[in-house]
Steps between C-alpha positions, in 0.01 A plus 500: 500500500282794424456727176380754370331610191457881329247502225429853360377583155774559246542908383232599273257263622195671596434529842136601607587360850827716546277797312208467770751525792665810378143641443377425795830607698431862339187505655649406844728812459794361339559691187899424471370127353535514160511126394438119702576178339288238754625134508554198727697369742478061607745332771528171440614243720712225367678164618795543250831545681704613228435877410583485125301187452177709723573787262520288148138354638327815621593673180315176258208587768481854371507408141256229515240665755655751747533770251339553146792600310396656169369808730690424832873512632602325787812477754548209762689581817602212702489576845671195683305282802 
């Protein structure tokens, strides 16, 4: 079974990342940009065969490593095989 995991920053979080991107997209020519939030995307690749129980496990993943959640959300998708 495969997942995967969303990790962005949670709103009003600063984000120099997102804030560099936007800059730097203005200089490319792309002054409609007013705002990026960056973040992360993982697949993970598991052996559970049960989607609830792959779900239940990915999501103690994000709150013990996958994500730091006093400044970061996160949303699991579970994709199937």
């Amino acid at each position: 079974m495969k997942a995967r995991v969303y990790v962005t920053l949670k709103n009003g979080v600063l984000d120099p990342q997102g804030e560099a991107v936007r800059h730097a997209l203005g200089s490319l020519g792309f002054e409609g940009v007013t705002g990026v939030r960056q973040g992360k995307v993982m697949d993970l690749d598991l052996e559970a065969s049960d989607a609830a129980a792959a779900e239940a496990d990915v999501a103690k993943m994000c709150e013990k490593l996958l994500a730091n959640t006093v400044i970061e959300d996160y949303r699991i998708e579970i994709l199937g095989a």
